[in-house]
Rosetta silent file (secondary structure, phi, psi, omega in degrees, C-alpha in Angstrom):
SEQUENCE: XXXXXXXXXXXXXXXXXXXXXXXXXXXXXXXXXXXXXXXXXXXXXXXXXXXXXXXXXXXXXXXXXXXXXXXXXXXXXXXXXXXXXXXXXXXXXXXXXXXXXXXXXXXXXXXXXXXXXXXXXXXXXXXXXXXXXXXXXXXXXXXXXXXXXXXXXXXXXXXXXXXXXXXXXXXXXXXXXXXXXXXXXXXXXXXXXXXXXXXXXXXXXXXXXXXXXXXXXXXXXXXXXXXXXXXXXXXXXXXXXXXXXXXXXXXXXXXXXXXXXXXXXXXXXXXXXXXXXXXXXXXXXXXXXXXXXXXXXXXXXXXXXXXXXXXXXXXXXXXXXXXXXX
SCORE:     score description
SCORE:     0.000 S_00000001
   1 L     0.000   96.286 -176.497   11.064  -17.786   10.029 S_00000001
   2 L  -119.838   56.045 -166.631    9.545  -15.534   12.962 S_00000001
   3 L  -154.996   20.992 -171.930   11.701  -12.418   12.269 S_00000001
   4 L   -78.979  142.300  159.004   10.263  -10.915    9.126 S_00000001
   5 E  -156.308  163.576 -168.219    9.641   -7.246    8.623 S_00000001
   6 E   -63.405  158.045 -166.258    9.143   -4.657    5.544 S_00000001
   7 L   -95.264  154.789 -166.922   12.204   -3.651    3.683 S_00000001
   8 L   -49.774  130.043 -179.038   12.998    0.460    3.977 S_00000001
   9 E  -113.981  123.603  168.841   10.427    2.603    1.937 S_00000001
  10 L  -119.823  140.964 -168.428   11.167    6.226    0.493 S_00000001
  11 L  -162.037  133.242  158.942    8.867    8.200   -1.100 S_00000001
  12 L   -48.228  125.967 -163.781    9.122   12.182   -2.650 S_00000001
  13 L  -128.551  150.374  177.302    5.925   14.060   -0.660 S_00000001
  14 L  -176.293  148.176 -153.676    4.327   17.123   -2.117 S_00000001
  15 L  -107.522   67.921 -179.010    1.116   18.717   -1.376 S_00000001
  16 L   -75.141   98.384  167.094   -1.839   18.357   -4.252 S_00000001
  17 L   -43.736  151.110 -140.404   -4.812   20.223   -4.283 S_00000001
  18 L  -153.130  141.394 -171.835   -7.823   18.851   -5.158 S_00000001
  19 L  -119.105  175.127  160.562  -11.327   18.972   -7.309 S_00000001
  20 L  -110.369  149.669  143.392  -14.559   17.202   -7.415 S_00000001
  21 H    -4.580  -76.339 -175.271  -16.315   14.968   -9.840 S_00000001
  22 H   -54.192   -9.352  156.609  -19.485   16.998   -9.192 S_00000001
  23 H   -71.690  -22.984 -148.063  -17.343   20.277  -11.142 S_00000001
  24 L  -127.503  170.979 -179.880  -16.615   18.505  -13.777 S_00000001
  25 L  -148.741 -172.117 -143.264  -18.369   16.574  -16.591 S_00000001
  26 H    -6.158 -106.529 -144.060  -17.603   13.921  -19.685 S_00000001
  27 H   -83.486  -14.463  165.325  -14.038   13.679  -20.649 S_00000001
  28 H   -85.115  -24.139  143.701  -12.705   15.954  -17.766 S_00000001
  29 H   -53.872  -61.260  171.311  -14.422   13.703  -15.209 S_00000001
  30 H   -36.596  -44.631 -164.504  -13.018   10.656  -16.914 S_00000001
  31 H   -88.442  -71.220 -163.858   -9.707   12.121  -16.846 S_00000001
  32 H   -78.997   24.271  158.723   -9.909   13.326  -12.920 S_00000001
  33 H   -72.813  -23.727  172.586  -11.668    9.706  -12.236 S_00000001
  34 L  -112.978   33.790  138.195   -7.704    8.790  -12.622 S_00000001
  35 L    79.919   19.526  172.731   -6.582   11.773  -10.741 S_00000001
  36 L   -77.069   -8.115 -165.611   -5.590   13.616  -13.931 S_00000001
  37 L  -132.207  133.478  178.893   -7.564   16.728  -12.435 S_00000001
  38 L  -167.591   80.025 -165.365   -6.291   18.011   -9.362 S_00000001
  39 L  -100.088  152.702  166.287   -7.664   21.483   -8.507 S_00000001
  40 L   -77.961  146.550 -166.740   -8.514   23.447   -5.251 S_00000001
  41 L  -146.851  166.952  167.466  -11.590   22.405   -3.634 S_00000001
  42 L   -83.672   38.440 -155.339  -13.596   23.074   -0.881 S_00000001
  43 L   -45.092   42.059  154.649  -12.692   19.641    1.082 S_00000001
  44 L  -105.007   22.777  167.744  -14.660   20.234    4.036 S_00000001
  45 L  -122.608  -13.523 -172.862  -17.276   18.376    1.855 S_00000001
  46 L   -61.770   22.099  176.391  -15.322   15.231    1.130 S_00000001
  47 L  -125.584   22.364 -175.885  -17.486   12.858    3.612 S_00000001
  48 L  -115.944 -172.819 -141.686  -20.578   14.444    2.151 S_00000001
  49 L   -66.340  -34.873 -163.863  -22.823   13.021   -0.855 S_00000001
  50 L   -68.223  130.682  172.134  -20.296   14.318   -3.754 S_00000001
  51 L   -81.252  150.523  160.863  -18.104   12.189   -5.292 S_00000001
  52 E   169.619 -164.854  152.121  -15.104   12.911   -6.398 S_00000001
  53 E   -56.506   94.989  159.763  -10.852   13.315   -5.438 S_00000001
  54 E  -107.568  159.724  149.137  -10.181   15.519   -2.083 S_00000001
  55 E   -74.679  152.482  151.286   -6.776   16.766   -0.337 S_00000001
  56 E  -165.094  160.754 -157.719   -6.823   16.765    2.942 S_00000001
  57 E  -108.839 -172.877  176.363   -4.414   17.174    5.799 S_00000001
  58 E  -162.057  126.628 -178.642   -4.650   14.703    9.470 S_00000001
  59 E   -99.508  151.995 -167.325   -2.174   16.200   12.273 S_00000001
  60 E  -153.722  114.927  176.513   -0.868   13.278   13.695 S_00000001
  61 L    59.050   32.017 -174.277    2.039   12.994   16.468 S_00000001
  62 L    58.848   37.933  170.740    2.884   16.875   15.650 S_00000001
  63 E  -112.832  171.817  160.776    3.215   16.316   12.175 S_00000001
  64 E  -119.399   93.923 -156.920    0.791   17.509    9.541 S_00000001
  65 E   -88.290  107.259  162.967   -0.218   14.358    7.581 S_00000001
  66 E   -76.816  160.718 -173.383   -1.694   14.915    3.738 S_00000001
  67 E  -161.371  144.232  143.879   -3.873   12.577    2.154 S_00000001
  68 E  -110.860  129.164  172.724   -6.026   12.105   -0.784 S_00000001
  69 E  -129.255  151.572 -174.557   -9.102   10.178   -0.726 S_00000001
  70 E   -98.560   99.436  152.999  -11.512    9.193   -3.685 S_00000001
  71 E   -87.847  106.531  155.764  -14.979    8.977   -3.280 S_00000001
  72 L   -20.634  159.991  176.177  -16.832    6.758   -5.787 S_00000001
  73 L   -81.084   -3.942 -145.136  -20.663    8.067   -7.053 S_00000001
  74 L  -119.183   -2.130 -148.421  -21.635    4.542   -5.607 S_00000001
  75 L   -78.508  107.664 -146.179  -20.418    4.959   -2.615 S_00000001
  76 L  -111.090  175.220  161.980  -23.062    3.815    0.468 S_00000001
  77 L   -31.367  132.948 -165.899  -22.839    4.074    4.660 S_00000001
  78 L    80.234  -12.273 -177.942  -20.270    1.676    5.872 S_00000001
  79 L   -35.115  160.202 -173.852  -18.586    1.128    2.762 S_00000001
  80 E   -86.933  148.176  174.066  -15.266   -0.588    2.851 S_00000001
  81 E  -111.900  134.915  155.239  -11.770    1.738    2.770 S_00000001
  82 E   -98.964  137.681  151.159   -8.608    0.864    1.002 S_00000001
  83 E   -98.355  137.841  155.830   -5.150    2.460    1.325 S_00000001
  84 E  -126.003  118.231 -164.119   -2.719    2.559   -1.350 S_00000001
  85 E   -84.866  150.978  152.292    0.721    3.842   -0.507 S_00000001
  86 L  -109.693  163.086  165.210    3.069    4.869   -3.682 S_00000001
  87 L   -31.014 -160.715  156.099    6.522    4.131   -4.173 S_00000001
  88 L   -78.592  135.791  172.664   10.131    5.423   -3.903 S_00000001
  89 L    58.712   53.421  176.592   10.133    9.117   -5.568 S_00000001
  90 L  -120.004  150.553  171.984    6.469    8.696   -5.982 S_00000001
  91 L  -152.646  159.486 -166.704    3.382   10.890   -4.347 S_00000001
  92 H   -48.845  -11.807 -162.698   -0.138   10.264   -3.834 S_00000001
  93 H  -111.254    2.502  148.854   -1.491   12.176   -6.734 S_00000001
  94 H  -113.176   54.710  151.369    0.329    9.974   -9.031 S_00000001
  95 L  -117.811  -43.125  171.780   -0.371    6.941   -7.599 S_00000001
  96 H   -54.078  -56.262  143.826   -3.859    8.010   -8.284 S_00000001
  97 H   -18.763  -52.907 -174.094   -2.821    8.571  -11.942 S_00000001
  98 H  -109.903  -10.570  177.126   -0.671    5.498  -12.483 S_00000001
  99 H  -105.133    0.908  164.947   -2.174    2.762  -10.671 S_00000001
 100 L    80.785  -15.092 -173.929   -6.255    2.896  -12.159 S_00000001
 101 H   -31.426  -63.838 -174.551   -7.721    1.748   -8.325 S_00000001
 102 H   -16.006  -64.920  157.955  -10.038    4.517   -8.908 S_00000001
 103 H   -76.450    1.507  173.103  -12.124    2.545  -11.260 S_00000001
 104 H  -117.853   15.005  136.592  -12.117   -0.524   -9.366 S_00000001
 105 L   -88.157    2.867  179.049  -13.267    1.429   -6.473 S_00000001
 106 L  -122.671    7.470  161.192  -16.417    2.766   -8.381 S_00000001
 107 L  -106.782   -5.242  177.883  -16.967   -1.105  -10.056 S_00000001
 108 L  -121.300  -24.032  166.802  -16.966   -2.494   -6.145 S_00000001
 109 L   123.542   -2.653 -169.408  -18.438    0.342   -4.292 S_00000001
 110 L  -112.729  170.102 -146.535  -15.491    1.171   -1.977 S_00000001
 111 E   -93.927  160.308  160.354  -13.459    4.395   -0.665 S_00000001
 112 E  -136.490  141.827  167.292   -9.527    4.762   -1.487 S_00000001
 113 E  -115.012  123.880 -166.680   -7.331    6.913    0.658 S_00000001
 114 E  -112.928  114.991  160.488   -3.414    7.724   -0.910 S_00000001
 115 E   -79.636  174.548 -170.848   -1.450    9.044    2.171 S_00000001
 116 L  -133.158  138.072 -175.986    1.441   11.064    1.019 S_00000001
 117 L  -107.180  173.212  178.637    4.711   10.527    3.196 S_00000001
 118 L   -61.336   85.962  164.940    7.009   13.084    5.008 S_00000001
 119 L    -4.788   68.337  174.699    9.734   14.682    3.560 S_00000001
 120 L    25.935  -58.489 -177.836   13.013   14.376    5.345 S_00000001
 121 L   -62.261  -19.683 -156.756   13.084   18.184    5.283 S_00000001
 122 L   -77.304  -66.497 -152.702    9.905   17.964    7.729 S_00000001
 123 L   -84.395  167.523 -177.788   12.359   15.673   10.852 S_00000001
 124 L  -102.309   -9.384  176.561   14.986   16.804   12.770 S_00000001
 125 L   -91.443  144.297 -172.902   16.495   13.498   12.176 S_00000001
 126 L  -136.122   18.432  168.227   18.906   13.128    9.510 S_00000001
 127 E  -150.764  174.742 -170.663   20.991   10.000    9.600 S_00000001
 128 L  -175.019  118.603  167.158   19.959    6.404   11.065 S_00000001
 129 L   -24.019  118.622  173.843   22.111    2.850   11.420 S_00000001
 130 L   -89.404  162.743 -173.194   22.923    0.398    9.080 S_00000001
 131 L   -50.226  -29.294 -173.042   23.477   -2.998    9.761 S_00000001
 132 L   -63.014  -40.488 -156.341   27.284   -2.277    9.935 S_00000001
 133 L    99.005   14.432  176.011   26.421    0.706   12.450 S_00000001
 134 L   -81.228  158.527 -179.951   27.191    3.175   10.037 S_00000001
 135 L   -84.880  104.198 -169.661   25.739    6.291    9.734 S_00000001
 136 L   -97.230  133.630  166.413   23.441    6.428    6.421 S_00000001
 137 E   -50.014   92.627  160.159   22.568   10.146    5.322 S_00000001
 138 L  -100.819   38.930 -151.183   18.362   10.148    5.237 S_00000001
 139 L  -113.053   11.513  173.412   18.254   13.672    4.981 S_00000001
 140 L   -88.519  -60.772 -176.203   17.409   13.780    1.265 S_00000001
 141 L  -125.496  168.518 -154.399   13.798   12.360   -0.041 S_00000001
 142 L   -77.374 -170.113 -169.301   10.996   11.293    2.147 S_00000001
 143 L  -164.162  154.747  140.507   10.344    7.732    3.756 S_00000001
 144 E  -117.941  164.095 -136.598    7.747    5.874    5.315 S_00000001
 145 L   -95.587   46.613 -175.591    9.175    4.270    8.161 S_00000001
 146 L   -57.111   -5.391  179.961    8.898    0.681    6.911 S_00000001
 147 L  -141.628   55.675 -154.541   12.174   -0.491    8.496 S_00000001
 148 H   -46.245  -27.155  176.254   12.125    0.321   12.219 S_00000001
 149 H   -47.739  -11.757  172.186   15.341   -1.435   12.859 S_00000001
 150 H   -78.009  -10.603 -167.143   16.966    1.771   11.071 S_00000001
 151 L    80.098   19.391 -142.591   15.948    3.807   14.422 S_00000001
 152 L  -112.387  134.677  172.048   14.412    6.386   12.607 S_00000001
 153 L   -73.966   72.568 -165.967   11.708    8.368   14.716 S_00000001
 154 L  -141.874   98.697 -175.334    8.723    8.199   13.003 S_00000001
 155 L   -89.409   85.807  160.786    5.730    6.213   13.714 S_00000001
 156 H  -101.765    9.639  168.463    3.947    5.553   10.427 S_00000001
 157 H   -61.208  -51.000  152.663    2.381    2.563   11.185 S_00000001
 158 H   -68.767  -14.203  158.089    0.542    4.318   13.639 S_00000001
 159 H   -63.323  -39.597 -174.405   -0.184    7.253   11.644 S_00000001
 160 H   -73.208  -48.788  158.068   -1.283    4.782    9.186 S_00000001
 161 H   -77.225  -13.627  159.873   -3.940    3.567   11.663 S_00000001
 162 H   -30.765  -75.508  169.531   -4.653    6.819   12.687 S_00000001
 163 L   -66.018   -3.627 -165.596   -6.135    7.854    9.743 S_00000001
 164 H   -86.186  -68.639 -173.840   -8.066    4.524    8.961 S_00000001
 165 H   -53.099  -26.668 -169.357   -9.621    5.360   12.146 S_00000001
 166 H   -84.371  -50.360 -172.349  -10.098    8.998   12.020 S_00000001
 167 H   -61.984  -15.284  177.757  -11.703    8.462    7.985 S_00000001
 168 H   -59.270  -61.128 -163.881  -14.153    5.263    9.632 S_00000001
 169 H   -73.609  -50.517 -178.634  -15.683    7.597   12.291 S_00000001
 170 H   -58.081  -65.071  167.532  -15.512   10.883    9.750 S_00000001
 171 H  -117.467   47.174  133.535  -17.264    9.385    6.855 S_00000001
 172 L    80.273   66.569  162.516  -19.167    6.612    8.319 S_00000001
 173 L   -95.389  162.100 -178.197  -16.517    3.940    6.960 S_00000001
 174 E   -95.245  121.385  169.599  -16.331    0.130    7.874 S_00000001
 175 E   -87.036   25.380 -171.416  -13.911   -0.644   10.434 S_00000001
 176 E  -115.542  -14.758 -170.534  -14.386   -4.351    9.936 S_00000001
 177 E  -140.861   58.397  161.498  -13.336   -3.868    6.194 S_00000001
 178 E  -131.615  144.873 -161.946  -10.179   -1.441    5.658 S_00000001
 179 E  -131.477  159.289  177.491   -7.400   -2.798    4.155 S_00000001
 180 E  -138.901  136.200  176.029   -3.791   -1.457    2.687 S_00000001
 181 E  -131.489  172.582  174.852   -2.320   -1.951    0.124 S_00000001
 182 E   169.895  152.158 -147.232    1.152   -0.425   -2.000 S_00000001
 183 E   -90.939  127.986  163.794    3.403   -0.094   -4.306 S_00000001
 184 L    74.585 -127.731  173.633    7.524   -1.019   -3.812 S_00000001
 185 H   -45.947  -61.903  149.117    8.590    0.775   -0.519 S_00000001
 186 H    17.273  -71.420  163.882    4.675    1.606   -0.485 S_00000001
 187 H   -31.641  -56.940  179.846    4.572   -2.551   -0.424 S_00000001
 188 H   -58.846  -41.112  176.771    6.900   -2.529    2.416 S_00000001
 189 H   -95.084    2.593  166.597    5.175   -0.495    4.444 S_00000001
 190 H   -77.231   14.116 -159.656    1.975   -2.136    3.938 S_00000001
 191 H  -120.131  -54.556  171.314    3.504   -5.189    5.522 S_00000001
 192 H   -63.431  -27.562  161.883    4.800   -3.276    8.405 S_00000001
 193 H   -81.514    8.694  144.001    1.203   -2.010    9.236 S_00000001
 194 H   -76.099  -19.767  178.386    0.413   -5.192    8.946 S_00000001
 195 H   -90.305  -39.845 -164.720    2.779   -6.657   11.627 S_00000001
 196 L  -118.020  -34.681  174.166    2.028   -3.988   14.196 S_00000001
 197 L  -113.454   82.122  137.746   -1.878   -2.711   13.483 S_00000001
 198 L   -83.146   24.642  166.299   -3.754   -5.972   12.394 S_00000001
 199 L   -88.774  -45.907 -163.289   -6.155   -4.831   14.679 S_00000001
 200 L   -90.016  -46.530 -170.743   -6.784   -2.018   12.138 S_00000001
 201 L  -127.707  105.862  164.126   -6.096   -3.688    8.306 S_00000001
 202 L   -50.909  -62.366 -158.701   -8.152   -6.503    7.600 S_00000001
 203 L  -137.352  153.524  178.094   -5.951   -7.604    4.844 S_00000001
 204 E  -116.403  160.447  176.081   -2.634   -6.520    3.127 S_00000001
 205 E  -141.286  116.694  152.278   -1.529   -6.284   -0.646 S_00000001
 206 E  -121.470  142.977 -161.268    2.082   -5.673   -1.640 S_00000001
 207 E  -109.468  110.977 -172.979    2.975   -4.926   -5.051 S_00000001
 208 L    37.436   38.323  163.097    6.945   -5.460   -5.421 S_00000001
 209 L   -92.941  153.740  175.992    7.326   -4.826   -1.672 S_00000001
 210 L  -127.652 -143.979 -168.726    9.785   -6.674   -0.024 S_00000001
 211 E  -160.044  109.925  138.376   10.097   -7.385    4.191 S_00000001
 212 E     5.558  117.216  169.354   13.285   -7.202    6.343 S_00000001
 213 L   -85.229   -3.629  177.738   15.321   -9.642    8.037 S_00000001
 214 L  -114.188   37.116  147.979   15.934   -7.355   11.178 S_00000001
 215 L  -151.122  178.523 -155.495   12.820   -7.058   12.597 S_00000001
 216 L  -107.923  179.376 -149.499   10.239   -9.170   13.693 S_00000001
 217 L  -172.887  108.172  174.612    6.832   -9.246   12.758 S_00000001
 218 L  -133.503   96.866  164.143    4.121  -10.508   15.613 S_00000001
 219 L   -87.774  152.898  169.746    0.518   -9.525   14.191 S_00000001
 220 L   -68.443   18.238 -171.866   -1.997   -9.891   16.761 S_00000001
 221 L  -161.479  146.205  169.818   -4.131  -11.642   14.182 S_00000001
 222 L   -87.374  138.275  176.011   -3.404  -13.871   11.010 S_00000001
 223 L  -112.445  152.883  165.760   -3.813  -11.595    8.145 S_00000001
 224 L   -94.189  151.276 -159.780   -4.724  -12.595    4.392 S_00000001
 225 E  -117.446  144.380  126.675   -1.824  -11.277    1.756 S_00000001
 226 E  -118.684  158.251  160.372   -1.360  -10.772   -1.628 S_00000001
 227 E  -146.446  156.415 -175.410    1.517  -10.032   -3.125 S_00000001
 228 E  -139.847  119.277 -147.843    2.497   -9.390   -6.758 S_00000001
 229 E  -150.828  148.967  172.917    6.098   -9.274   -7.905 S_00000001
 230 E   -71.762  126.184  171.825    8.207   -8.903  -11.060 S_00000001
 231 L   -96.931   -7.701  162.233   10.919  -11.746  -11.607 S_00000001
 232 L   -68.240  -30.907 -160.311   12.982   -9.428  -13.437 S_00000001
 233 L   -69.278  123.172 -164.819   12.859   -6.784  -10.592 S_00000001
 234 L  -107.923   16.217  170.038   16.404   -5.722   -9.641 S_00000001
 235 L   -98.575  -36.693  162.451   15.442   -3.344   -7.539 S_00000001
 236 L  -133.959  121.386 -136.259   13.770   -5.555   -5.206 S_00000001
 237 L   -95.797 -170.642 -175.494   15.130   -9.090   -6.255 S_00000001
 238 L  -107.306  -61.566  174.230   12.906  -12.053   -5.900 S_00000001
 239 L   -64.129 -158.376 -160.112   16.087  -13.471   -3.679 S_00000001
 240 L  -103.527  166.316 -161.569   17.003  -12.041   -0.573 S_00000001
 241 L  -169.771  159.284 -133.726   18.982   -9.068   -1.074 S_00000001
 242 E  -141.648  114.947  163.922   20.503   -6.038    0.628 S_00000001
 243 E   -45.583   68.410  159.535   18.238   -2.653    0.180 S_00000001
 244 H   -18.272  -99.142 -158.531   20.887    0.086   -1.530 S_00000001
 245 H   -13.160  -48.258 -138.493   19.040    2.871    0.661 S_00000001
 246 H  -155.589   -9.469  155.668   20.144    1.438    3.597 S_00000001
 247 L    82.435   31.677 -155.420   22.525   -1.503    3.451 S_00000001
 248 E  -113.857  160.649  175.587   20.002   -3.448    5.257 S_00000001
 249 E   -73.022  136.825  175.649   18.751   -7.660    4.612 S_00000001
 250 E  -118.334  175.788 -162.523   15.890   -8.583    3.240 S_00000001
 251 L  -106.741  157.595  171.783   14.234  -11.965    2.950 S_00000001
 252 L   -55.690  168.413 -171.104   13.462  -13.753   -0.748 S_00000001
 253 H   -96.232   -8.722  145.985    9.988  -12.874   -1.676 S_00000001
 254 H   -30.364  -50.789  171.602    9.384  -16.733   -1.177 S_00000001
 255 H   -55.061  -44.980 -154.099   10.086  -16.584    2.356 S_00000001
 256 H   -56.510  -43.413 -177.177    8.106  -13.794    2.470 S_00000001
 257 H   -73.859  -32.025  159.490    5.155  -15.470    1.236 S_00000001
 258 H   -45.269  -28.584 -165.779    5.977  -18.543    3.087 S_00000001
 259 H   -87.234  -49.302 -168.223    5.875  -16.587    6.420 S_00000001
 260 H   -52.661  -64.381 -169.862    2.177  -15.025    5.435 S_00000001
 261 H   -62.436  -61.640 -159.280    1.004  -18.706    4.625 S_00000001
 262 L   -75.911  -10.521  178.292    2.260  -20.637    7.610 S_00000001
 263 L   -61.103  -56.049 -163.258    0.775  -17.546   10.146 S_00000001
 264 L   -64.678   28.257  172.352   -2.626  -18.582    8.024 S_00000001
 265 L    33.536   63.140  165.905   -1.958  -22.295    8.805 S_00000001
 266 L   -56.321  165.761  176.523   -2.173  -23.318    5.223 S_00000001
 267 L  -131.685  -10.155 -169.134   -3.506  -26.493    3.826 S_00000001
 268 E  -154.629  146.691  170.990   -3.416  -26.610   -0.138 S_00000001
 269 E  -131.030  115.220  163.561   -1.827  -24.681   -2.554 S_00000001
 270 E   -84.838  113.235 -170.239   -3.547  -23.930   -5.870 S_00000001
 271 E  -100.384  141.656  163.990   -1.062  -23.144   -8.995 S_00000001
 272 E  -140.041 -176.071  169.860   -2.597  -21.485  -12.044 S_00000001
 273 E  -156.736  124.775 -177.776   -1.217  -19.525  -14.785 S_00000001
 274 E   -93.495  123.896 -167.638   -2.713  -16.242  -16.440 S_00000001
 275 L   -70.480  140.049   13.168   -1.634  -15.772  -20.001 S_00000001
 276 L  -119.392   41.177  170.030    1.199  -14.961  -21.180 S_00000001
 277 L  -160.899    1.004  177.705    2.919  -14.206  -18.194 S_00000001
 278 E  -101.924  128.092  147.826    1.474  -14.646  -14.809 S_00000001
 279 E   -67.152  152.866  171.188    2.138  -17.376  -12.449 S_00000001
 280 E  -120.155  123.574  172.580   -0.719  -17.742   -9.529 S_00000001
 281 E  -127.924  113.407  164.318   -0.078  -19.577   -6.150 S_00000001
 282 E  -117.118  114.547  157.841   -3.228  -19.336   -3.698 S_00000001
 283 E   -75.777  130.126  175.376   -2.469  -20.815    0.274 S_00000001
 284 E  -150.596  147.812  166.806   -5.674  -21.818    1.557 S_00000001
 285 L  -152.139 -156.927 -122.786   -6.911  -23.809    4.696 S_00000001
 286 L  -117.617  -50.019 -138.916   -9.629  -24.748    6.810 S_00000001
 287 L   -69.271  -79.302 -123.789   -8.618  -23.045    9.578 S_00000001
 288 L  -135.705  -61.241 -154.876   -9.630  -18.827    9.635 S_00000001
 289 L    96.448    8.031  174.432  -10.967  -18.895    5.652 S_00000001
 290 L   -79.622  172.023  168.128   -8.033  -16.744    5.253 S_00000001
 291 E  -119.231  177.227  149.016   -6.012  -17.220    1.827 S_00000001
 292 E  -149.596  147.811 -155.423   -2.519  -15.862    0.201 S_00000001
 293 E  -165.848  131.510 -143.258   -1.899  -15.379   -2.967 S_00000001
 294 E  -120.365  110.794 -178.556    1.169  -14.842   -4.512 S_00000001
 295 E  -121.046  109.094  166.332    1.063  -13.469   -8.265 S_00000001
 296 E   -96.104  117.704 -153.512    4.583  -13.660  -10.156 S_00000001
 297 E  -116.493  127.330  177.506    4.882  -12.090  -13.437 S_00000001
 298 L   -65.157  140.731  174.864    7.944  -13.569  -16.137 S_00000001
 299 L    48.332   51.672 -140.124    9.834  -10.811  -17.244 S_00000001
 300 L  -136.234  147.707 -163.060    8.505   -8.489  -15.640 S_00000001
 301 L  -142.275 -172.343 -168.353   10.521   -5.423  -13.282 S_00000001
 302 L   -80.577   70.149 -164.112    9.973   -2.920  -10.855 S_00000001
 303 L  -147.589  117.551 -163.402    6.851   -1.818  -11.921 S_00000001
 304 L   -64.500  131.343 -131.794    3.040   -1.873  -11.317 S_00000001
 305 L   -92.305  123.364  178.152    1.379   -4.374  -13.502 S_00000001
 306 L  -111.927  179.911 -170.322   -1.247   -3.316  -15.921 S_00000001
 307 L   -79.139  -52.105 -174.220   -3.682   -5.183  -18.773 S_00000001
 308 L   -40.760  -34.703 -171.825   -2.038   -2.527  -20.917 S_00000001
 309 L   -87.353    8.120 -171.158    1.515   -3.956  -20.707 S_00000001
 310 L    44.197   70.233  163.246    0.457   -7.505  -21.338 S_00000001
 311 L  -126.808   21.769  171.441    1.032   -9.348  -18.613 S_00000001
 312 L   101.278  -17.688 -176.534   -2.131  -10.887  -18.037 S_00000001
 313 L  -124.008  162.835  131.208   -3.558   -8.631  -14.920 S_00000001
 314 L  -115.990   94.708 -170.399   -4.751   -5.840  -13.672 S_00000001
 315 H   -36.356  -51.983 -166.828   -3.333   -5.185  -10.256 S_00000001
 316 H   -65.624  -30.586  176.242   -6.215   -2.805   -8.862 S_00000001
 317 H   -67.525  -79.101 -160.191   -8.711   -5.900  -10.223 S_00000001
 318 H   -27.679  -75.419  175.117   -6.725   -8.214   -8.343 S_00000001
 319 H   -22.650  -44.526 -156.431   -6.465   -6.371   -5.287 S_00000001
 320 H   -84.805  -50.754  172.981   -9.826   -5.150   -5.311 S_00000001
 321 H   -54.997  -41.174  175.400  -10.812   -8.883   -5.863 S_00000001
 322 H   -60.428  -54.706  170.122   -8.615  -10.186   -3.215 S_00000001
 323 H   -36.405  -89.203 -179.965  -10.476   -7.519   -0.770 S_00000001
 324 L   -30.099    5.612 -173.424  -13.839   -8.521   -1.367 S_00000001
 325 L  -102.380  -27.391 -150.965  -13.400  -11.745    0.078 S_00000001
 326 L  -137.227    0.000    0.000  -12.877  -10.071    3.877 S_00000001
């Protein structure tokens, strides 16, 4: 299987203002450590000592690219960066909100940046090819471009390294240790900046992303994976399955992981099971020290997996856990 690529990702974009930690104190810090506080700020401080949540924009291929990034209190010179994309109809200042990373960047010490994607309304392009060769209407809710095989003229892969690169050199981040990870499409497109800048993203994590059968995937590097997946999720199946948005194929999420593992030469695969509902499969070899690791949760949908719902995890621990290894 040398033809893999992420399955099409849409995402709702809107433009959140932003506060710091250092304004705020007990239970209104607590509350904007998970991005519950979102305020105007002066962000022309957010690489300086204060921790806290900023907006900020990045122009990038004559677009005007928002972002949020989260600085921890803990946070030292060199520090590692994560991305976490959100989902379909999703935007960065709820991803901050619904997925908790926040605190498992300020128990490991490292930066998170939530890009926000482009609106529709933003391109001049409004329709793009289906497998058939039909014309699919994209002119409604935003996208990241996670499924170049659609045509659609938008480079966020490179946007996506863009920014890695512009926040390394801006607030003295390590460009030996930034990684992406994201939710659904979010997933998807963490796979495609994984295929084309693994120069860029040590390691990827998709959470109920799934990866294309029409385009190929050559990283210049073997990357370590995780992925984390629902087997109830009928929005993106476990099997391979054809992406409503876009009519287009995708590969089982088996394959997927299958594809990840054999780049990584695997040599052993270690099954566990976290009660009461997660299977674990970690590919490991010899070869690089990379791993993949494949977390499958029974009864479980399209939805990012918390301690609270009792299924045995906490995605941002995993993730954040997975990271530290690279």
């Amino acid at each position: 299987m040398n033809t893999i690529r992420p399955l099409l990702a849409t995402f709702l974009a809107f433009v959140i203002p932003a506060h710091t930690v250092a304004d705020l104190s007990g239970k209104e810090a607590a509350l904007h450590a998970e991005g519950k506080v979102l305020d105007q700020v002066n962000s022309a401080r957010y690489c300086a000592a204060d921790p806290g949540i900023y907006e900020e924009s990045f122009e990038f291929a004559g677009f005007q690219r928002e972002y949020i990034l989260y600085r921890p209190g803990n946070l030292t010179k060199q520090a590692p960066l994560v991305f976490l994309l959100h989902g379909y109809t999703g935007t960065a200042a709820e991803a901050i909100e619904s997925y908790g990373m926040n605190a498992i960047a300020d128990a490991n010490g490292f930066a998170v940046v939530y890009p926000q994607g482009l609106k529709f309304g933003e391109l001049e392009q409004r329709t793009v090819k289906n497998d058939s060769g039909e014309s699919v209407d994209i002119s409604g809710p935003t996208l990241w471009n996670a499924y170049p095989s659609m045509g659609l003229e938008l480079d966020d892969a490179g946007f996506l390294a863009g920014l890695a690169k512009h926040l390394q050199k801006k607030c003295d981040l390590d460009a030996k240790r930034t990684f992406i990870s994201g939710h659904s499409a979010g997933g998807a497109m963490s796979y495609t900046a994984a295929c084309e800048q693994s120069e860029v993203f040590k390691a990827a994590a998709s959470v109920a992303g799934g990866m294309s059968e029409n385009d190929s995937c050559n990283p210049s590097r073997p990357l370590p994976v995780l992925h984390v997946h629902g087997a109830a999720d009928d929005v993106v199946p476990l099997t391979s399955a054809t992406d409503p948005a876009s009519s287009k194929a995708s590969h089982s999420i088996n394959d997927v992981v299958l594809f990840w593992a054999g780049i990584n030469q695997y040599e052993t695969l270690e099954e566990g099971f976290l009660p009461p509902k997660t299977k674990t499969y970690r590919y490991k070899n010899s070869f690089n020290a990379n791993e993949v690791w494949y977390y499958e949760i029974a009864d479980w949908g399209h939805w990012w997996p918390r301690t609270s719902h009792g299924v045995g995890i906490e995605t941002g621990q995993v993730i954040g856990e997975f990271f530290s290894q690279y």
